[in-house]
C-alpha positions in Angstrom: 30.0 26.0 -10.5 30.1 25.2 -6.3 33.0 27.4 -6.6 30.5 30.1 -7.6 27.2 29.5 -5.5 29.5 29.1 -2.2 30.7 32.9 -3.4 27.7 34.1 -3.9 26.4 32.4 -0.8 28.7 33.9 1.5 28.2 37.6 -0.5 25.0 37.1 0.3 25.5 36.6 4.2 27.3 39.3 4.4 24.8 41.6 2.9 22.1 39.9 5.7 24.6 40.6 8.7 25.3 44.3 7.1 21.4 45.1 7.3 21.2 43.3 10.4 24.0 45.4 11.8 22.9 49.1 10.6 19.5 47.8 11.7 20.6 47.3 15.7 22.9 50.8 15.7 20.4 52.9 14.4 17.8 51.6 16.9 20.7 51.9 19.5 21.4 55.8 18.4 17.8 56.5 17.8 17.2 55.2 21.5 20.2 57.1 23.3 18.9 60.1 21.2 15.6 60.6 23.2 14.8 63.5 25.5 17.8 65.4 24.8 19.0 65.3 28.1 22.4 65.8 29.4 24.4 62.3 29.8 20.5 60.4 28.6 20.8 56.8 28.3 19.2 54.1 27.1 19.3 51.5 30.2 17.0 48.4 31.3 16.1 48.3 34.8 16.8 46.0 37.6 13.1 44.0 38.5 14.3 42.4 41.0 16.4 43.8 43.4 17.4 41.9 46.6 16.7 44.9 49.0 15.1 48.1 48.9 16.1 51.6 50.7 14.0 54.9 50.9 15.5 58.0 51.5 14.0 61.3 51.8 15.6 64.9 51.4 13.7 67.4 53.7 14.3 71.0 53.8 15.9 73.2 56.5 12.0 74.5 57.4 11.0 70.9 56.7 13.1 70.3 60.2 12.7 73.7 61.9 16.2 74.6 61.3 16.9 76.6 58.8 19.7 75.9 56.4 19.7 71.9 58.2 18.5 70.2 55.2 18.9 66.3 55.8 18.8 62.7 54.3 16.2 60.5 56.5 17.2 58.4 57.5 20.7 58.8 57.6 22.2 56.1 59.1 20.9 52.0 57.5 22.1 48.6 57.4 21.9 46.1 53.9 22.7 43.1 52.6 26.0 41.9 51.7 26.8 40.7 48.3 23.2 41.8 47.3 21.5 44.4 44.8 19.8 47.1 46.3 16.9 49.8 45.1 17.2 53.0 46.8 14.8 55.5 45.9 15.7 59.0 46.7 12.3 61.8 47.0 14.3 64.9 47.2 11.7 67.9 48.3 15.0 70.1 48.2 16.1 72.7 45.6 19.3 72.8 43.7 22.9 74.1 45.0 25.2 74.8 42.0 28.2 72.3 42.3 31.3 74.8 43.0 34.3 75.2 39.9 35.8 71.8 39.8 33.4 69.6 41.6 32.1 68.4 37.9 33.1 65.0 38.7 29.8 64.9 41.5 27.3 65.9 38.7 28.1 62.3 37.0 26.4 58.9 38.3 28.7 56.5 39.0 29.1 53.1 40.3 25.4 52.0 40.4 24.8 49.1 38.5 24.4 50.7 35.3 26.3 54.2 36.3 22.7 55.6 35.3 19.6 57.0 37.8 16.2 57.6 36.8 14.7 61.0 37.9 10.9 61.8 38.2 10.2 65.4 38.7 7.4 65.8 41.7 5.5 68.3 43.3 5.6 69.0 47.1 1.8 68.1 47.5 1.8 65.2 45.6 5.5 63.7 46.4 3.9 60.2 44.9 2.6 61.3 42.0 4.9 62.7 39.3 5.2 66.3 37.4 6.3 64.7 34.6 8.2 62.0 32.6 11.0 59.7 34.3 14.7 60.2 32.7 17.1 58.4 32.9 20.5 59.7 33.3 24.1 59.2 33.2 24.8 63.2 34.6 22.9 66.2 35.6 23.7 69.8 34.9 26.5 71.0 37.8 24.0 73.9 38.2 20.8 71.6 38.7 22.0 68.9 41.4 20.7 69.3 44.4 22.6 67.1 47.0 25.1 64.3 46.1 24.9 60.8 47.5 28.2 59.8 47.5 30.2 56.5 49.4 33.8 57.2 48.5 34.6 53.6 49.8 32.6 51.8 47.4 33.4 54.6 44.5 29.4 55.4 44.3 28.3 58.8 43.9 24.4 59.9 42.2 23.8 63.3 42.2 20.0 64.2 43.6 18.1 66.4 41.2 15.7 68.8 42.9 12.2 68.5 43.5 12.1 64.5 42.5 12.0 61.4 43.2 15.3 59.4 42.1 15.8 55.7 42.1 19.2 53.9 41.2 20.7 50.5 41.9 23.7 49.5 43.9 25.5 45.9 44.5 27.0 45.9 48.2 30.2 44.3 48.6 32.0 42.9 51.6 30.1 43.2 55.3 31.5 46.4 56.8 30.8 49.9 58.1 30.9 52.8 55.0 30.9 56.2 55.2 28.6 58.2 52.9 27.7 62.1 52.5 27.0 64.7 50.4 29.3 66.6 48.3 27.2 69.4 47.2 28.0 72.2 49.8 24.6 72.9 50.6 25.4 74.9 54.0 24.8 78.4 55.2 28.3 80.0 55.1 29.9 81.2 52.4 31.9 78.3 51.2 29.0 75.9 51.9 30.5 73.9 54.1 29.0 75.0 57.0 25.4 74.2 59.1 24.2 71.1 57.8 27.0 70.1 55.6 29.4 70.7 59.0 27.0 68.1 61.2 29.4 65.4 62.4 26.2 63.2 62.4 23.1 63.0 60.5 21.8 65.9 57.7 23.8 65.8 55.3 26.2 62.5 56.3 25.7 58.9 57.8 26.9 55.5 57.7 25.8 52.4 55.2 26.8 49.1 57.2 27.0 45.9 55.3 26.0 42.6 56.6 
């Protein structure tokens, strides 16, 4: 007869943790379902960040030179070792990624490899045009710039017209070189004008201490 109840006992526990299961993986599905964005996920936020960096994106007539669009600043210094919120307000439109850049359209190496994108308006660049995504990748033909430190394998592509914020973790103190992948210059490969700068616009460096 214990034989029997410790049976149907442990039948029973397993039912529970079956339920239990299906339960949390339909929630999980439901939740990575929403928005039907391209790479959408499901991702909790970091409240607490160590440091903060703002970055803006203004246009070529933003700076009086046409086709000079440029990060502002483009040169800052954080913390070692620390977690950082860098908020991105791009007022920029998009530059279609060229054949076989796909890999700059995906976030990578931010805390969660996910950004979260608030559309804005050029008036009202703290309000918002509508609801914050979050993403894991953006359409190659909607990124607008790319912020991208090959050292420290981090690249977020910039969607236009929004305000972006992600999360890093710095590493070692040092001096890293960042820029844009997105060749958002005036000649015909892109590469040239503000993406051919040797300083500021479109490049800069992150030191760490």
């Amino acid at each position: 007869m214990t034989r029997v109840l410790v049976s149907i006992s442990s039948v029973l526990s397993l039912i529970v943790l079956s339920l239990i299961y299906n339960s949390i993986t339909s929630s999980a599905a439901s939740m990575a379902g929403m928005g039907g964005m391209t790479g959408m996920s499901a991702v909790a936020s970091v409240t607490a960040p160590d440091a903060r960096l703002d970055l803006t994106v203004v246009t070529g007539d933003m700076t009086g030179h046409s086709e000079y669009p440029a990060f502002i600043p483009s040169d800052f210094t954080l913390p070692a070792n620390s977690t950082v919120l860098i908020t991105v307000t791009n007022f920029d439109d998009a530059t279609v990624l060229p054949k076989g850049s796909g890999q700059y359209a995906r976030v990578s190496g931010t805390l969660d490899d996910a950004a979260r994108i608030t559309p804005i308006k050029a008036g009202d660049p703290n309000g918002s045009a509508g609801p914050t995504r979050v993403v894991t990748a953006l359409d190659p033909t909607n990124v607008s710039h790319t912020f991208t430190i090959p050292a420290l394998g981090i690249n977020v592509p910039i969607a236009p017209h929004a305000r972006e914020t992600f999360v890093i973790r710095t590493g070692a103190p040092g001096h890293y070189f960042w820029r844009c992948f997105d060749p958002c210059g005036a000649d015909p490969m892109g590469w040239g004008t503000a993406m051919g700068a040797k300083s500021g616009f479109m490049q800069g460096t992150l030191t760490v201490q």
